[in-house]
mmCIF file of the N, C-alpha and C atoms, coordinates in Angstrom:
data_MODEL
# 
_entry.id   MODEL 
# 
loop_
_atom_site.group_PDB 
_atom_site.id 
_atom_site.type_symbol 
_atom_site.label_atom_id 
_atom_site.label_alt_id 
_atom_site.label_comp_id 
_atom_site.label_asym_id 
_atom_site.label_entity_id 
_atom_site.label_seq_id 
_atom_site.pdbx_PDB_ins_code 
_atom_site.Cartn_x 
_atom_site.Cartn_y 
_atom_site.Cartn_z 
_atom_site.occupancy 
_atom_site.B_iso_or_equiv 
_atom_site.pdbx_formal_charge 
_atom_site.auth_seq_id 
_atom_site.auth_comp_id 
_atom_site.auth_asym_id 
_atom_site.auth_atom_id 
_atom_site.pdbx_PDB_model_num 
ATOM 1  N N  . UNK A 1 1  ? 38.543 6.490  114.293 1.00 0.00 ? 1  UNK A N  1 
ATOM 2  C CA . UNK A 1 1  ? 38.053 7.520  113.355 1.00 0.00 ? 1  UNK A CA 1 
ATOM 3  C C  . UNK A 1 1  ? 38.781 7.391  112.015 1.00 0.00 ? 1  UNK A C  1 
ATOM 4  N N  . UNK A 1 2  ? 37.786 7.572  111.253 1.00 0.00 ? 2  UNK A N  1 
ATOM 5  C CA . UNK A 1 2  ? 38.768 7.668  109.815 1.00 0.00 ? 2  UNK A CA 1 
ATOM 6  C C  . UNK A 1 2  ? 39.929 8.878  109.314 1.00 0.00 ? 2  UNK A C  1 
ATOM 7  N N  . UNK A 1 3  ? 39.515 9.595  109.864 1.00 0.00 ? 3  UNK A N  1 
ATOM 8  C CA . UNK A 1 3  ? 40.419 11.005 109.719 1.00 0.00 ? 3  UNK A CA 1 
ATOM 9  C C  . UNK A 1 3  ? 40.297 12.563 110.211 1.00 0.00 ? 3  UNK A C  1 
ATOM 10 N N  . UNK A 1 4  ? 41.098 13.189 110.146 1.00 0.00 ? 4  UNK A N  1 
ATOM 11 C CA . UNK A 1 4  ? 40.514 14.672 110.693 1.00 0.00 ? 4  UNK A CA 1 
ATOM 12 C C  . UNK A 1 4  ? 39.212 15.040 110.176 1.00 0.00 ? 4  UNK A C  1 
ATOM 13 N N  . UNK A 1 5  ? 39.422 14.829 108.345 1.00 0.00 ? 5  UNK A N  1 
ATOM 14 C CA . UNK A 1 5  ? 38.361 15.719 107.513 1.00 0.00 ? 5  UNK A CA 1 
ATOM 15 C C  . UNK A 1 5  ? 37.202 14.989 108.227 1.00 0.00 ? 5  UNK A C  1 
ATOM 16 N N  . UNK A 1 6  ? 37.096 13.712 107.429 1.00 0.00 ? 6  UNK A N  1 
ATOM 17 C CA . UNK A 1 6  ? 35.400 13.272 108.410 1.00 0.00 ? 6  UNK A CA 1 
ATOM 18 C C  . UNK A 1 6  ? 34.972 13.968 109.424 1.00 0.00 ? 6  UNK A C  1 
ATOM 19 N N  . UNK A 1 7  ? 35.841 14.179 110.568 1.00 0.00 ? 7  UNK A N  1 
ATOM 20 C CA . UNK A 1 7  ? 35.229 14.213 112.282 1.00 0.00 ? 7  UNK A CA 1 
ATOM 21 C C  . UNK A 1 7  ? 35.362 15.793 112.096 1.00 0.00 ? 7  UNK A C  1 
ATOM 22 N N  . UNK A 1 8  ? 35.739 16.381 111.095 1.00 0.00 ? 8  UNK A N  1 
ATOM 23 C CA . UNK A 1 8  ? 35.497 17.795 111.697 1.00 0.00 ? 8  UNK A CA 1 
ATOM 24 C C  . UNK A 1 8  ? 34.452 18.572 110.607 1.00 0.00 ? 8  UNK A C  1 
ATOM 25 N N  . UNK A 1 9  ? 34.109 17.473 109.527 1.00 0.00 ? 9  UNK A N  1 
ATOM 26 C CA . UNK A 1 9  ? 32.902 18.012 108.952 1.00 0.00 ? 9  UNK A CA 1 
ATOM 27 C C  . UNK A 1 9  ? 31.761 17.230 109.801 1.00 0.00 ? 9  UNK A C  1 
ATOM 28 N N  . UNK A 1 10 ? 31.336 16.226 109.882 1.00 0.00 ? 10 UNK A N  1 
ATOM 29 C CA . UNK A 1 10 ? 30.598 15.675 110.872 1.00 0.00 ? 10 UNK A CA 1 
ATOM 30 C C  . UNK A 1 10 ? 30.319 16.392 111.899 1.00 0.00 ? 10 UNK A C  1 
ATOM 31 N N  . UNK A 1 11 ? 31.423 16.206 112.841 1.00 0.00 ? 11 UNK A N  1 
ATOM 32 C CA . UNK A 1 11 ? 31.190 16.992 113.978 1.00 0.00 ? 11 UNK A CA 1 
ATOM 33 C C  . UNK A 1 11 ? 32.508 17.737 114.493 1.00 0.00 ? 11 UNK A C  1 
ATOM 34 N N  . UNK A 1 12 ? 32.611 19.591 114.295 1.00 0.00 ? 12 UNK A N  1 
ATOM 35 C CA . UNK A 1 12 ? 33.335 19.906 115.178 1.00 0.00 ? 12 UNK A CA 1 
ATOM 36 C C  . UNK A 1 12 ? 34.396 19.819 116.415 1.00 0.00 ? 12 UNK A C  1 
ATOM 37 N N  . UNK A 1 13 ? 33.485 19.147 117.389 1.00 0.00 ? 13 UNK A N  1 
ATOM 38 C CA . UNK A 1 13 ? 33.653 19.222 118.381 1.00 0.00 ? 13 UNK A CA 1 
ATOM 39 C C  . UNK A 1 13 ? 34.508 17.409 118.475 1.00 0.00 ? 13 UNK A C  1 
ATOM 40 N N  . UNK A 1 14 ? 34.446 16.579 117.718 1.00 0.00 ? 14 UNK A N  1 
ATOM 41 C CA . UNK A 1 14 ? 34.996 15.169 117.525 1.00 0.00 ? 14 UNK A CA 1 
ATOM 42 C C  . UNK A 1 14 ? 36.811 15.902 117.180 1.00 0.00 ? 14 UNK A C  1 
ATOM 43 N N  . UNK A 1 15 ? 36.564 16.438 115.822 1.00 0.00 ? 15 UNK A N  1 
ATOM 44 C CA . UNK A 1 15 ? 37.869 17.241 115.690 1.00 0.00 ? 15 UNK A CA 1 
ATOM 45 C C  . UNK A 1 15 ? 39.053 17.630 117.304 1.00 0.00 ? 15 UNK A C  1 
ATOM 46 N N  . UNK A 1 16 ? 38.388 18.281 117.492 1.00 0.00 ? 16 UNK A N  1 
ATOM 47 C CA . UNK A 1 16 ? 38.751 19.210 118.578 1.00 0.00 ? 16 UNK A CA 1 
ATOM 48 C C  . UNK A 1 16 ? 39.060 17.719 119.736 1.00 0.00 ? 16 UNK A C  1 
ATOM 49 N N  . UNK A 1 17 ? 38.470 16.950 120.076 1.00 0.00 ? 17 UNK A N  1 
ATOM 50 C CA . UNK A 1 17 ? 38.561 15.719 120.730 1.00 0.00 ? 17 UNK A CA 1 
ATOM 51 C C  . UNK A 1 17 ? 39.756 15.072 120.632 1.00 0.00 ? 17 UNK A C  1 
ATOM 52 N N  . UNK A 1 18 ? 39.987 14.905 118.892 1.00 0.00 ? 18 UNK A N  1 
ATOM 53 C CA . UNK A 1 18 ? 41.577 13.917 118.505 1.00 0.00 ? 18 UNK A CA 1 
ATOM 54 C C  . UNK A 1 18 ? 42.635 14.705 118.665 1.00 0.00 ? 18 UNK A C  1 
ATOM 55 N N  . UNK A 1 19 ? 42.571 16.258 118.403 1.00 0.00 ? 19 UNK A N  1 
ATOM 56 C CA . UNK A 1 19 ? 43.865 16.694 119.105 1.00 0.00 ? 19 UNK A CA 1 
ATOM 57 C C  . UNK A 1 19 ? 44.207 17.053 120.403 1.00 0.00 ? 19 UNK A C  1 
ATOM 58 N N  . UNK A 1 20 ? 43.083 16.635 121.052 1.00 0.00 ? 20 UNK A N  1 
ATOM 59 C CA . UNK A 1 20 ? 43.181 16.765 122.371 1.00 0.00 ? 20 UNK A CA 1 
ATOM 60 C C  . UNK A 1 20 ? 44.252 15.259 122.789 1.00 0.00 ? 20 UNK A C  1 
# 
């Protein structure tokens, strides 16, 4: 992934994924 911002404007739930 390129970064938090991308994956958590994209998609929520990707966010929530990487700090998992």
């Amino acid at each position: 992934m390129l970064g938090v911002q991308g994956a958590s404007q994209d998609n929520p739930g990707e966010n929530a994924r990487q700090l998992a």
